[in-house]
C-alpha positions in Angstrom: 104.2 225.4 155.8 101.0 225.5 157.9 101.2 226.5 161.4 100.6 223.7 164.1 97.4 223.1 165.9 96.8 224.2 169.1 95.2 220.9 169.9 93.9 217.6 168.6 91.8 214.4 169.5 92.7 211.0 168.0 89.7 208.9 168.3 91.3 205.2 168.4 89.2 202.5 166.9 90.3 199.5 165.3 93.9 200.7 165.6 94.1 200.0 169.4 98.1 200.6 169.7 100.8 203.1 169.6 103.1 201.6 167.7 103.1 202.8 163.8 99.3 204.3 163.9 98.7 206.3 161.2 96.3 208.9 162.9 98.4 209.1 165.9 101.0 210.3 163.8 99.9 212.6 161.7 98.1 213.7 164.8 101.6 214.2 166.8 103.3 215.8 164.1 100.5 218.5 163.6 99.7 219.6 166.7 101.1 221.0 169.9 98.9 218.9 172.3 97.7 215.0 171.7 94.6 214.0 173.4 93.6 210.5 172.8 89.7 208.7 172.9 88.1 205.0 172.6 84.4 205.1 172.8 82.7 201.9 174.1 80.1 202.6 171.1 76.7 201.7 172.6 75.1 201.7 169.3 77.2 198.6 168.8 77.5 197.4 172.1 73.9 197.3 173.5 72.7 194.7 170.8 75.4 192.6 172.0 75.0 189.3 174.7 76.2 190.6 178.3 78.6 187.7 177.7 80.5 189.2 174.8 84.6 187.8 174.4 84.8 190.7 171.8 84.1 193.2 174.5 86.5 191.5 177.3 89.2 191.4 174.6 88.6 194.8 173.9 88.9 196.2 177.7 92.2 194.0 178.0 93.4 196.0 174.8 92.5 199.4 175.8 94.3 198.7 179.4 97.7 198.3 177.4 96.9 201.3 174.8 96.5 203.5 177.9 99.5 202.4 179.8 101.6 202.7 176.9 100.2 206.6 176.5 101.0 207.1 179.5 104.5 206.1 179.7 104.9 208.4 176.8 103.3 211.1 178.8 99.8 211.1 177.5 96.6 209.1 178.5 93.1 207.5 177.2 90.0 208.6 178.0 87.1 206.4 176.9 83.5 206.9 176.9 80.5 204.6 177.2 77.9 206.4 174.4 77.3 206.5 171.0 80.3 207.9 169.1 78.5 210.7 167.0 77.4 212.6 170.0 80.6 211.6 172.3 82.9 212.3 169.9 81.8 216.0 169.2 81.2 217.0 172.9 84.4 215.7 173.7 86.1 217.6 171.1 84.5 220.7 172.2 85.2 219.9 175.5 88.7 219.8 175.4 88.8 222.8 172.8 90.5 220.6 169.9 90.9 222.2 166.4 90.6 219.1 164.7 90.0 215.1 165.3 92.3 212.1 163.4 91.4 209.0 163.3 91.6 205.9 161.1 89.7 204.8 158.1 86.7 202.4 158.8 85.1 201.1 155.7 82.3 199.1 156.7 78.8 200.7 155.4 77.5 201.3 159.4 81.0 203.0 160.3 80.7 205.2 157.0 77.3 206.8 157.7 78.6 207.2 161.0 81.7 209.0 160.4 79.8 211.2 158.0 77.4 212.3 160.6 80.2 213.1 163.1 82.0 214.8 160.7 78.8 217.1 160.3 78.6 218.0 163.9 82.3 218.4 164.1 82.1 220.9 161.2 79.2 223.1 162.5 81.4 223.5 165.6 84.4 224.6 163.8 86.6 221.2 164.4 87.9 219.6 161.2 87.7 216.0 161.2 90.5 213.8 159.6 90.9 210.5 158.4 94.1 208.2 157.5 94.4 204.3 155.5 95.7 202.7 158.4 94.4 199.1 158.4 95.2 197.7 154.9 97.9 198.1 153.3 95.8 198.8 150.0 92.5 200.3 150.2 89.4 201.7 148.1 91.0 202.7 144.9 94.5 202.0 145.2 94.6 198.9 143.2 92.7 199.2 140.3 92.3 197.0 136.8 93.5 198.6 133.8 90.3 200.0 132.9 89.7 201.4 136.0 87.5 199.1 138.2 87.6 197.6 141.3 88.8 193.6 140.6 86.5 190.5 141.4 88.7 188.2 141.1 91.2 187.1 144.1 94.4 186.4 142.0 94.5 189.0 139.4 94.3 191.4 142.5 96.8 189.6 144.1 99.2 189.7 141.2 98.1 193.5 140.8 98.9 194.2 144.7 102.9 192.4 144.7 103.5 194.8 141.6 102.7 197.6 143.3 103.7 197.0 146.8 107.2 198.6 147.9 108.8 200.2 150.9 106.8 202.8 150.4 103.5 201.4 151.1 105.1 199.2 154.2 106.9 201.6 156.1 106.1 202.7 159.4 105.1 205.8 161.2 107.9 206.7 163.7 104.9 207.3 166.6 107.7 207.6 169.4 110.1 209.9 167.9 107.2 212.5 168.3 105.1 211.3 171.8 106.2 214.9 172.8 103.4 215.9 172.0 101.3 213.8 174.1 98.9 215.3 176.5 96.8 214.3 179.6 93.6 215.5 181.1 91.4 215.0 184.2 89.1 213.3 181.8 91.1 210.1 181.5 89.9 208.2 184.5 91.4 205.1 182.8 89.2 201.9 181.3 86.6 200.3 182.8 85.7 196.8 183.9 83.3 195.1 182.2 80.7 195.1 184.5 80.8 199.4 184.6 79.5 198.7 180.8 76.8 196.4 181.8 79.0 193.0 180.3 80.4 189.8 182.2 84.0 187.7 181.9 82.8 185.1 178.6 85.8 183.2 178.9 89.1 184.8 176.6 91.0 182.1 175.8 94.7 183.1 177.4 97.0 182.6 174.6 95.7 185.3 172.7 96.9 187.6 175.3 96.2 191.2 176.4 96.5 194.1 173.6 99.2 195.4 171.9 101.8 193.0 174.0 99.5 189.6 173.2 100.2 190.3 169.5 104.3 191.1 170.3 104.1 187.5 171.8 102.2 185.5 169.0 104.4 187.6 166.3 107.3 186.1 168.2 106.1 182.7 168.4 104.7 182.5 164.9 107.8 184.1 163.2 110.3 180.8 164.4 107.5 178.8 162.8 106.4 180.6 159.6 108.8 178.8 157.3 106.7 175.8 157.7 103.3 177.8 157.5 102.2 176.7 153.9 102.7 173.0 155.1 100.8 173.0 158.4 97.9 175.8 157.8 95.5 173.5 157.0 95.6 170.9 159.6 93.5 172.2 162.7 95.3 169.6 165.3 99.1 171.0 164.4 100.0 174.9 165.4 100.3 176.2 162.0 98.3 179.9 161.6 99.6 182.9 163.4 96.7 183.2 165.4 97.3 187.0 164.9 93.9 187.1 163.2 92.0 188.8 166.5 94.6 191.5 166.7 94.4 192.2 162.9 90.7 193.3 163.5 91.6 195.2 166.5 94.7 197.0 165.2 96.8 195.6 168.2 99.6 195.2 165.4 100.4 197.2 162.6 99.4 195.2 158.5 102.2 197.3 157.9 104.7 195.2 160.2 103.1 192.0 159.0 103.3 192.4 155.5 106.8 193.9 155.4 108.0 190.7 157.5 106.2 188.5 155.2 107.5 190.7 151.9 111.1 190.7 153.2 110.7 187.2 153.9 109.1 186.0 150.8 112.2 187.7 148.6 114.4 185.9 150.2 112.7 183.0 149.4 111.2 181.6 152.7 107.6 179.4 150.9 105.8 179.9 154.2 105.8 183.7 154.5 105.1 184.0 150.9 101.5 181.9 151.2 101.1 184.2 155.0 101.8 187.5 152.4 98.9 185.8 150.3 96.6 185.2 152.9 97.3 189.1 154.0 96.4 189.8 150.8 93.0 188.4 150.5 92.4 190.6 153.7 93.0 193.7 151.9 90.8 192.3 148.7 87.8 191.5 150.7 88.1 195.0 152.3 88.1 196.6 148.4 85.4 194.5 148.0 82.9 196.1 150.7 84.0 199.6 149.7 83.0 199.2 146.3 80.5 196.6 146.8 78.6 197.5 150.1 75.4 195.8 149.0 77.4 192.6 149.4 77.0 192.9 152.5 73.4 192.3 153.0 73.2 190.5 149.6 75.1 188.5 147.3 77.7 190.1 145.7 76.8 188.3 142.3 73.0 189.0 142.3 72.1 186.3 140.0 72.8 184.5 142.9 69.7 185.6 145.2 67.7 183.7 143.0 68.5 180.7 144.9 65.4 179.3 146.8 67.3 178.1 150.6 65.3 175.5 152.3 62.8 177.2 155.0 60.8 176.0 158.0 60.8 174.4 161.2 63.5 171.5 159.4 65.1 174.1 158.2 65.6 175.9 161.8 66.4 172.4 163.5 69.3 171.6 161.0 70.5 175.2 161.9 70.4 174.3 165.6 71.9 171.5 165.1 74.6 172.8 163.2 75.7 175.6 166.0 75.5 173.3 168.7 77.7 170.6 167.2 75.2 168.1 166.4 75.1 167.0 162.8 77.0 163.8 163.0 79.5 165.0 160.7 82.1 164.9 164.0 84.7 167.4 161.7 82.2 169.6 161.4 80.7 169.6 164.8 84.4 169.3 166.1 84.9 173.1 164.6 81.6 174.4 165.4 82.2 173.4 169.3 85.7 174.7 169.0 83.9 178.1 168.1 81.4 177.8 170.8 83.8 177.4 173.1 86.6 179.4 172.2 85.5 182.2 170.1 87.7 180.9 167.4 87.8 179.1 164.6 90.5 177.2 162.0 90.4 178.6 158.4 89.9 175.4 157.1 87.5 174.3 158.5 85.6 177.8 158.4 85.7 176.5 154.8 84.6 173.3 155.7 81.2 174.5 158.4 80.2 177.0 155.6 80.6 174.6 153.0 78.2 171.9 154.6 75.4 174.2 156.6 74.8 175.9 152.4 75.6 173.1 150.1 74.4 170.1 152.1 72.1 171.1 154.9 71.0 174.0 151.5 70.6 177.0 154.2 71.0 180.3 153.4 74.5 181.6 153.8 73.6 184.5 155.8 72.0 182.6 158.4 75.6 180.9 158.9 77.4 184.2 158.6 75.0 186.0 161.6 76.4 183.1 163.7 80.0 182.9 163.0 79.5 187.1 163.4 77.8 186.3 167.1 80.3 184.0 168.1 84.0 184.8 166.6 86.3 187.0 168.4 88.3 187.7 165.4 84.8 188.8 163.7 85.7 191.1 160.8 82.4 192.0 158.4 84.4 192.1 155.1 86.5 189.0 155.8 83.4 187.0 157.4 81.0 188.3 154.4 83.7 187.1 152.2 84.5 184.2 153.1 81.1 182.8 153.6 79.6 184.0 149.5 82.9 182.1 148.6 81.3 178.7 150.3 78.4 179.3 148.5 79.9 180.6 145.2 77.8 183.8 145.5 80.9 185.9 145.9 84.6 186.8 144.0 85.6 183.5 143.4 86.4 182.1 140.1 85.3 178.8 140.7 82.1 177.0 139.5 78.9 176.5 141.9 79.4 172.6 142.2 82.3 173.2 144.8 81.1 170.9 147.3 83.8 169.9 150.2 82.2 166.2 151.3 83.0 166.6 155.2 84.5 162.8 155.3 87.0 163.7 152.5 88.2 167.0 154.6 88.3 164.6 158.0 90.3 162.4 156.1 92.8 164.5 154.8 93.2 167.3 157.2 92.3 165.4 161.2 93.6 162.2 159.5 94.2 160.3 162.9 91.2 162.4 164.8 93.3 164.4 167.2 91.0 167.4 166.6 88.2 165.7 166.8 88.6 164.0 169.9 89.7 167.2 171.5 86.4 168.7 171.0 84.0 165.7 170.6 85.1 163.2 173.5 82.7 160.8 173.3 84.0 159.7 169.8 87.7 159.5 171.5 87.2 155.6 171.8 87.3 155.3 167.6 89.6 154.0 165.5 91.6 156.4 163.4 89.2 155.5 160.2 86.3 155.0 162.4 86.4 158.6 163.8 85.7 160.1 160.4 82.8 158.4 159.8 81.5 156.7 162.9 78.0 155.7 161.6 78.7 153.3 158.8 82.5 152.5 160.0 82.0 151.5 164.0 77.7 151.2 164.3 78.1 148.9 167.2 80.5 151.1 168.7 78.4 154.1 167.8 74.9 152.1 170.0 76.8 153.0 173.1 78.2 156.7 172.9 76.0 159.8 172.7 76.9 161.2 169.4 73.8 162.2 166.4 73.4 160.1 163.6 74.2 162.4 160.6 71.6 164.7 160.0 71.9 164.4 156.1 73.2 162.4 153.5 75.9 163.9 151.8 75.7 162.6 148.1 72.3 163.1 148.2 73.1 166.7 149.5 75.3 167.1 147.0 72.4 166.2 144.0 69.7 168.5 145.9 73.0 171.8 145.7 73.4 171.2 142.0 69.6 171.2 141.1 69.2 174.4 143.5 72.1 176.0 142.3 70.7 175.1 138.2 68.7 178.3 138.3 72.2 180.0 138.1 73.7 177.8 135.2 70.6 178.2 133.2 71.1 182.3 132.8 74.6 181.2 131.5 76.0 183.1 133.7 
């Protein structure tokens, strides 16, 4: 039995609660005295807009982590700098013997945590790390001859086989908060403008940290048996919406999945297809450990042989499709609702992605650098992943000519055009069939509002995607 440390730093990151952290634990339960530490990374933070929701959201979360330390007797300290040197002056500020903290996958956070573990080393301070934000990671689930899977549903199946109790239990944080300590240091969280940042508009109902989450769990959990039927329809309240404080850690995978789990076994459809949708969180975030160059490229390379239209047309249709101006009005519904909001509906992330590669024919990363400017929820494996699956240049089973005609998605999922008239008003006088397609259904109509023609024909889209996309299907791949 080793003896307890003296003292320890947990350096909180996307794990911004108490409640069941991994590091925090095994932090409290080695250690006489806790000291806790966010850094307001400025290697990440100064290429941001001054008007950042991520940031604001952030703040609002590290207000509730430190209040809940402190009613358990500890307190946060944060720091504006850039992590590898703050974390390793902090540590031998305080005279730590070692720092916890939580694993971070993504290639950036990797290098980083590397180097800090260097500097922590030549000053004597070990420097710990704990799976805390999936509930399977890097080489847990594994095909049978030992590689990493590619595929969504054979990890899937792979995943429920191997999932128990085990795997979704929590870390009793609480029973050990003892062990939490304080220091001059913590002089509490700053406002945004002490950073250099201004308010960028949070929408309210994702609430404040930790105790936003608690609420939206609540909320979601007396809907979730009717989650696989109402998902897909942006107009009804179907997700959880927990997706923000997924990224952030403000609630435990663990919790989620062993709710959905639970649920699922005793037969409740709705949190079986939530479990599923967990699940492809935790396969896109094997993917970027064992795949990193699909982050930067795509993750089948045959793929980047694909010529993307270029040029000043090429840059116009781009504008046009951020701003919400490609007379599509699904489309340009969802890309103001992310504008303005910071937030998107998975289907019709599915949907934008779909149309700005495979009819406007741009490159999917150009689409994926804007959804990672503008979402709140931003998350580089899920984002990376679900963008080479529009363009069938990531793990998807599914053949190239994929092609979701926009109409077709109106149709089906806004079929009488309450989502679209929320977020394009000027079409709010249309018919329910007129909405979807305003230019060919309601042209007289269409002479007196200010709303784009459609910036490209879709079926003629659709033949220019499968001649681009024939460079593919002629390596028989």
């Amino acid at each position: 039995m080793h003896s307890p440390l003296e003292s320890a730093l947990v350096w909180f990151r996307r794990d911004l609660r108490v409640d069941d952290n991994a590091a925090l634990y095994r932090a409290l339960t080695q250690s006489r005295r806790v000291y806790g530490v966010f850094v307001l990374d400025r290697d990440i933070l100064d290429a941001l807009p001054r008007a950042d929701r991520r940031v604001e959201f952030i703040l609002g979360a590290l207000r509730v982590l430190d209040e809940d330390l402190r009613r358990l007797g500890g307190a946060l300290i944060v720091r504006h700098g850039g992590a590898a040197q703050e974390i390793p002056q902090l540590a031998a500020a305080l005279g730590v013997q070692a720092v916890f903290t939580n694993h971070d996958d993504e290639p950036q956070a990797l290098l980083r945590d590397a180097q800090v573990a260097e500097l922590l080393q030549a000053g004597g301070t070990a420097f710990h790390t704990f799976k805390d934000h999936v509930i399977f990671e890097r080489r847990e689930v594994l095909t049978a001859t030992g590689g990493p899977y590619g595929v969504f549903t054979p990890y899937k199946n792979a995943w429920l086989r191997k999932v128990d109790e085990f795997y979704l239990r929590s870390y009793p944080v609480e029973r050990h908060a003892h062990a939490l300590a304080t220091t001059p240091l913590a002089t509490g969280v700053p406002a945004l403008a002490d950073i250099g940042f201004q308010p960028a508009g949070l929408i309210a109902h994702v609430g404040e940290g930790s105790r936003g989450a608690e609420a939206l769990l609540d909320d979601f959990l007396d809907r979730i048996t009717d989650y696989g039927d109402r998902r897909d329809f942006p107009a009804v309240k179907g997700p959880s919406y927990l997706s923000v404080h997924l990224r952030f850690g403000t609630v435990s995978i663990r919790r989620l999945a062993r709710i959905a789990h639970q649920r699922m076994q005793g037969g409740d459809r709705g949190a079986e297809v939530w479990l599923s949708e967990l699940i492809w969180r935790d396969f896109y975030h094997q993917v970027m450990y064992h795949h990193p160059h699909a982050m930067r490229a795509a993750f089948r390379p045959e793929y980047d042989a694909i010529t993307w239209d270029t040029g000043p047309d090429a840059d116009a249709l781009l504008q046009a499709w951020c701003e919400g101006r490609t007379g599509y009005p699904l489309v340009d519904a969802a890309m103001r609702q992310l504008h303005q909001t910071g937030y998107m509906h998975n289907r019709l992330r599915m949907v934008t992605a779909s149309f700005l590669t495979k009819d406007l024919g741009l490159d999917w990363r150009r689409g994926e650098a804007w959804f990672a400017q503008q979402l709140l929820d931003f998350d580089l494996a899920a984002n990376n992943g679900g963008w080479q699956w529009a363009s069938s240049s990531g793990c998807d089973a599914q053949p190239y000519f994929r092609i979701f005609n926009p109409i077709a998605q109106s149709e089906k999922f806004d079929a009488e055009g309450r989502f679209i008239r929320r977020y394009c008003p000027e079409l709010a006088g249309l018919d329910n069939k007129a909405i979807h397609a305003p230019w060919e259904r309601a042209p007289l109509a269409m002479q007196r509002v200010d709303y784009p023609r459609p910036v490209v024909d879709h079926a003629a889209a659709r033949e220019r995607t499968l001649a681009r996309y024939s460079v593919v299907k002629s390596r028989k791949i």
